[in-house]
N, C-alpha and C positions, 0 to 999 in steps of 0.2 A: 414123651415118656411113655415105657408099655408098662400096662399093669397085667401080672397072671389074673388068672379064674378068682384068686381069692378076692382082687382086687389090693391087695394088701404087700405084695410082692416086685418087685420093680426090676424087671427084666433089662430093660435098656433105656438109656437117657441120649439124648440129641442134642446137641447144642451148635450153633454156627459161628464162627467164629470168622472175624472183622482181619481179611485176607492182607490189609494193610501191616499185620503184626506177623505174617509169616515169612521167611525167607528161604529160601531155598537155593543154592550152591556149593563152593568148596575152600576149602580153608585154604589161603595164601599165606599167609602169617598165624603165629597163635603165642601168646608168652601167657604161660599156667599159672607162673610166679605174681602177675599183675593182674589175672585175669581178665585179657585184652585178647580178642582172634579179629580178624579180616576176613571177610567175605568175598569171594568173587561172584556174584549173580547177575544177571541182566537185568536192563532197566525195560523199561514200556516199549521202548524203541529197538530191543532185544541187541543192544549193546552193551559190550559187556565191563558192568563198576565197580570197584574195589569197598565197601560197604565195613568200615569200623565198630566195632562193638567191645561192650564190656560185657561180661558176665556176670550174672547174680550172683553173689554168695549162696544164695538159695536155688539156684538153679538146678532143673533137672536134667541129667547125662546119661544118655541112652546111649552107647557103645556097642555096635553089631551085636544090636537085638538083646545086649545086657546092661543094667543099671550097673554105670560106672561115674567114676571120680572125673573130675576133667582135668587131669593128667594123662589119661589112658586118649585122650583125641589125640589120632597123628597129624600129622600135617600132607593135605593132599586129602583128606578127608570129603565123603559127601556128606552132605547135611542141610537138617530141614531144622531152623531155628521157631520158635516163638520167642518176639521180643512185646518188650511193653509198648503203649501205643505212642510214644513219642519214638518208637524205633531205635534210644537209646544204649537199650541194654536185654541181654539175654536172657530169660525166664527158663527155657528148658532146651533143649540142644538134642538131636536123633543124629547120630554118625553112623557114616560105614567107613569104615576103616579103606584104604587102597590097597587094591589087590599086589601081592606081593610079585615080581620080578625073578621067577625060577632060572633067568638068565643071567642073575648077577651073581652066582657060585662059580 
């Protein structure tokens, strides 16, 4: 933690966090209605596994860089999950949306 000059002021907080809870890949599946997505990510052996999850009620939705609903995840989606540590279920969710296809007009 940094403290200013006053000592009294808290500039910045650090915390590490237990790499086993982060996921990182791209949406293969996603149903909003149940809230269930699919992961494609690589394993330790950088082959590459289809990874099931639920999503929190409570989860947070980060939507190309904007606090959204997760209805707004498309599908094809990149994304860096935090799940809880039984790897279960999704706590907060970073998407970037897939670049759009100016060839399919």
């Amino acid at each position: 933690m940094g403290l200013a000059d006053d000592g009294r002021t808290i500039h910045a907080i650090e915390a590490e966090a237990d790499t086993q809870t982060i996921i990182v890949g791209s949406i293969v599946a996603f149903d909003a209605t149940a809230g269930t997505v699919i992961i494609e990510t690589e394993d330790d052996n950088d082959t590459l596994i289809k990874v099931p999850l639920k999503i929190d009620g409570e989860a947070v939705i980060e939507v190309d860089g904007k606090r959204s609903e997760v209805v707004s995840v498309l599908l094809g989606s990149e994304v860096i999950l935090r799940t809880t540590a039984d790897l279960s279920s999704v706590r907060a969710m970073r998407a970037t949306s897939p670049e759009k296809n100016d060839d399919a007009e």
